[in-house]
PASEBA-1860 file (N, C-alpha, C; in nm, 3 decimals):
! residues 107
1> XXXXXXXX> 9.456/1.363/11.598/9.508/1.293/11.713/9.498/1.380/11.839 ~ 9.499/1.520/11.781/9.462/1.550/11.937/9.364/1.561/12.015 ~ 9.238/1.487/11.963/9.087/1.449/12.039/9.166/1.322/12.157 ~ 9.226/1.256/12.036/9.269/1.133/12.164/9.367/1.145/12.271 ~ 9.418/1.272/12.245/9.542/1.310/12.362/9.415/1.372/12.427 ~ 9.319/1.439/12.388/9.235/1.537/12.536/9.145/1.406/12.551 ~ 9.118/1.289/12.504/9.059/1.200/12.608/9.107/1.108/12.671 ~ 9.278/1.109/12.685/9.347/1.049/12.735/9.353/0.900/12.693
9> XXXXXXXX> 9.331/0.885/12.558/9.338/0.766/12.505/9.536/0.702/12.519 ~ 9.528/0.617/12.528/9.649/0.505/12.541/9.772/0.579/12.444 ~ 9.879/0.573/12.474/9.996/0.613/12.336/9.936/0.504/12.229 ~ 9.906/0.349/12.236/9.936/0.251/12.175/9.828/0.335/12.056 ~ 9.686/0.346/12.132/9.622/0.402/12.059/9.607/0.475/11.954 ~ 9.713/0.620/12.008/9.741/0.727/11.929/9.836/0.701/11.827 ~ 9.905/0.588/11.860/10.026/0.550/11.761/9.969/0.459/11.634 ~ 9.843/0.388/11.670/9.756/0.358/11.575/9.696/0.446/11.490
17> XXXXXXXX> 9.684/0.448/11.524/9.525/0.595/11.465/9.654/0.701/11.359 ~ 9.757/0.719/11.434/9.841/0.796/11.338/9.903/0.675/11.214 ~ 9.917/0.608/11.236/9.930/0.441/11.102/9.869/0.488/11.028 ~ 9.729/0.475/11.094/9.628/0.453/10.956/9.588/0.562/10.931 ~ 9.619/0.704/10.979/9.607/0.811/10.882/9.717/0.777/10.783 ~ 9.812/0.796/10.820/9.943/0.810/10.689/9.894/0.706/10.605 ~ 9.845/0.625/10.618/9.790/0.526/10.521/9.675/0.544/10.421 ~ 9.591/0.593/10.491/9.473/0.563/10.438/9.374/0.676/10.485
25> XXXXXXXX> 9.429/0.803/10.544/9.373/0.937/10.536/9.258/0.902/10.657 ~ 9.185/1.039/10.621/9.046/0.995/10.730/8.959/0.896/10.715 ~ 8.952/0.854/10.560/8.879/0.753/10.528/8.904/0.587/10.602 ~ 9.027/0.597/10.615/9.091/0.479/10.726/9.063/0.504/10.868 ~ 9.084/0.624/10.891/9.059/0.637/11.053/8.839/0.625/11.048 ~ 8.801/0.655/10.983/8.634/0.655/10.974/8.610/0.528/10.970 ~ 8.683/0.381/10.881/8.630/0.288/10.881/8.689/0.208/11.001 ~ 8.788/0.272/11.094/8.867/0.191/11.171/8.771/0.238/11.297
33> XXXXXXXX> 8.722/0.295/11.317/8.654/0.386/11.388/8.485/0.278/11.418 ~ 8.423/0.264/11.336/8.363/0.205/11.279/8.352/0.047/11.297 ~ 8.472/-0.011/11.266/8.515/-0.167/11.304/8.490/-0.178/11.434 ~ 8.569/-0.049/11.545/8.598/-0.094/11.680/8.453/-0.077/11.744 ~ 8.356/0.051/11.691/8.180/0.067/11.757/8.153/-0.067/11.711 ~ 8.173/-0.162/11.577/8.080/-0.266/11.607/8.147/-0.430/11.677 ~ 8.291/-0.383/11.691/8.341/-0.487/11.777/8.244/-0.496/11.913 ~ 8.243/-0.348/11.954/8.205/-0.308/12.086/8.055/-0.363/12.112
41> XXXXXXXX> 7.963/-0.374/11.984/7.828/-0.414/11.982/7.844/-0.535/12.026 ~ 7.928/-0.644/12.003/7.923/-0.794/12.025/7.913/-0.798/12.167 ~ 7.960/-0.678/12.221/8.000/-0.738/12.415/7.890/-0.638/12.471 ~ 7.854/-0.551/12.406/7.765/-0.489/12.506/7.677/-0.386/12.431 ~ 7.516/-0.380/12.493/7.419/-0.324/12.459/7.439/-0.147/12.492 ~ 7.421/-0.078/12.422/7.475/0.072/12.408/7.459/0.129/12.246 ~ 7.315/0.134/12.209/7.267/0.200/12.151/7.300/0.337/12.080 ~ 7.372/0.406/12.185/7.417/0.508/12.087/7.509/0.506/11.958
49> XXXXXXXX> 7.564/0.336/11.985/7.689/0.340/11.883/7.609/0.315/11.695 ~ 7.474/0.281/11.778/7.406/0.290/11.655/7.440/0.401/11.564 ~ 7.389/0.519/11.606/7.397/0.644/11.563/7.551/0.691/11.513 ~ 7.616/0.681/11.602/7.763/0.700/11.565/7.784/0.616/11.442 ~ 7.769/0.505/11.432/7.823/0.418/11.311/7.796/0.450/11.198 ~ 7.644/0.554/11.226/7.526/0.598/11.073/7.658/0.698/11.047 ~ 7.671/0.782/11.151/7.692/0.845/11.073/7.843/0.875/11.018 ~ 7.956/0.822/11.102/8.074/0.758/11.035/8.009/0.744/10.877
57> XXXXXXXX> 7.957/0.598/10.875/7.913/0.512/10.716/7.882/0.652/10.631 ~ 7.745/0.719/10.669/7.734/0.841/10.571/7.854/0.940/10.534 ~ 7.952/0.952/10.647/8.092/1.057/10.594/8.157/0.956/10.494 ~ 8.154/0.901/10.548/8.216/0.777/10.397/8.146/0.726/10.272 ~ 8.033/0.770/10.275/7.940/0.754/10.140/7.853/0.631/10.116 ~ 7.856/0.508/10.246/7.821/0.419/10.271/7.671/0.438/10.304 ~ 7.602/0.454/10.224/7.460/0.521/10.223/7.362/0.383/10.311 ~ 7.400/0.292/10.240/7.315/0.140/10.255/7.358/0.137/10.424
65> XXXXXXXX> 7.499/0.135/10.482/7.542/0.102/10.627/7.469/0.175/10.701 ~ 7.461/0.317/10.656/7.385/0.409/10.756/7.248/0.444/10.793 ~ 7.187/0.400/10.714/7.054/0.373/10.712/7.025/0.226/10.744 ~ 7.134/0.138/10.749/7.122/0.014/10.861/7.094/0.042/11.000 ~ 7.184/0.153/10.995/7.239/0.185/11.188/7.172/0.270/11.184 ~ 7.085/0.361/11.123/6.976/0.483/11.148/6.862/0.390/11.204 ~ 6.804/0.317/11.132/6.714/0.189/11.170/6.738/0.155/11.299 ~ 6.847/0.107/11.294/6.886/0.030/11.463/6.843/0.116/11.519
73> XXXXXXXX> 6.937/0.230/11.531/6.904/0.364/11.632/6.758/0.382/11.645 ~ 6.680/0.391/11.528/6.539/0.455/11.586/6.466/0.348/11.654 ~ 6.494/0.217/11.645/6.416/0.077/11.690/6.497/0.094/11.795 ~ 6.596/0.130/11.864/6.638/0.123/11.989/6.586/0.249/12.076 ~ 6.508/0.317/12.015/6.476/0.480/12.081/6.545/0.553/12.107 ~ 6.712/0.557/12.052/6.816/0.636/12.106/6.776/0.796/12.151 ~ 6.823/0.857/12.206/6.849/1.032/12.201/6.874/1.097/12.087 ~ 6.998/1.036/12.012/7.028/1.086/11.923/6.971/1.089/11.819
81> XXXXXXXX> 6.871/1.009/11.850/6.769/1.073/11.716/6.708/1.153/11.689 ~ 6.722/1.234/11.801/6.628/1.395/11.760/6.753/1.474/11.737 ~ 6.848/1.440/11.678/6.964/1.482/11.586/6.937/1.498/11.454 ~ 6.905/1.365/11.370/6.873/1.314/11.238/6.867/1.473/11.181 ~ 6.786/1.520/11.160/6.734/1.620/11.057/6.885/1.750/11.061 ~ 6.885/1.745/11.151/7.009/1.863/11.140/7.152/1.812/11.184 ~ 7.205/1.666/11.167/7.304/1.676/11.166/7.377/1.659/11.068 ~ 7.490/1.754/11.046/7.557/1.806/10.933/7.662/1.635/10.859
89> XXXXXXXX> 7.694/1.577/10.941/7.733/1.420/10.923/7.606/1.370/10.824 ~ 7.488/1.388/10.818/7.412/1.338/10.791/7.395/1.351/10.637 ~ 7.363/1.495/10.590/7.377/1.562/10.488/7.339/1.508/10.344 ~ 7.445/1.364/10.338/7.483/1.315/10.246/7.358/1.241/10.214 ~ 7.272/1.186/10.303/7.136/1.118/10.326/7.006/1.174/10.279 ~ 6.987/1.387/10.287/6.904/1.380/10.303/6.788/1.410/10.173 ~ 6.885/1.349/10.098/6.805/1.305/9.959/6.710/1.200/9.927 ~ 6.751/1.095/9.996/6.733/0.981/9.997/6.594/0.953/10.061
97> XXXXXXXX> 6.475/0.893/9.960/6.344/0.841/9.997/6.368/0.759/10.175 ~ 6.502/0.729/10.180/6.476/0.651/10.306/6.468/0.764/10.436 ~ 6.559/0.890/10.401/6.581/0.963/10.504/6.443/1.030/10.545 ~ 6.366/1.095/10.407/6.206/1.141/10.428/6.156/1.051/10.532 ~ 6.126/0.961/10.478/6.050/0.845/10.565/6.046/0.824/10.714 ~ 6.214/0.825/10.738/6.266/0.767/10.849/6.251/0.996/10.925 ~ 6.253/1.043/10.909/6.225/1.141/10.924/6.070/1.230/10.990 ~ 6.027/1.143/10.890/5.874/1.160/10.898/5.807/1.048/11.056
105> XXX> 5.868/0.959/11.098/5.889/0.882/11.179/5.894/0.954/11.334 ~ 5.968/1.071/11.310/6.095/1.114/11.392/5.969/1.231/11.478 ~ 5.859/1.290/11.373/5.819/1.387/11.417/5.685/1.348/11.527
END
């Protein structure tokens, strides 16, 4: 909670976000996290949330989600794709025939 006090996020906010830890650990705050980037997709074009969402889904083990939103990201040309190979969020992926591929893409 204290990322959201140094970005000056809302009390209502912080009073959320502390809920659904006591609830449901980081794994709640990762998928809640997650819900609100793709609420945010419905109203507006901003590509990076692609990337963010991959890699939320991959800290959560959601292998199939993140390689949804890795896709998006690279078909949208984000920045953050010259991340992919070394970001440590990623990790969990880079076993995976899809990550080679999508990798091999990248260079």
């Amino acid at each position: 909670m204290k990322y959201q006090t140094q970005i000056k996020a809302t009390p209502e906010t912080i009073q959320m976000s502390q809920n659904i830890y006591q609830k449901s650990g980081w794994k709640g705050i990762l998928r809640e996290m997650i819900a609100q980037d793709e609420n945010r997709l419905k109203t507006i074009d901003y590509p990076g949330l692609y990337y963010e969402i991959a890699c939320f889904s991959a800290r959560l083990g959601d292998k199939e989600k993140a390689f949804e939103y890795l896709k998006k990201s690279y078909e949208s040309s984000n920045d953050s794709m010259i991340f992919v190979k070394v970001d440590p969020y990623l990790d969990s992926l880079h076993g995976d025939s899809r990550f080679k591929k999508l990798s091999v893409k990248l260079v």
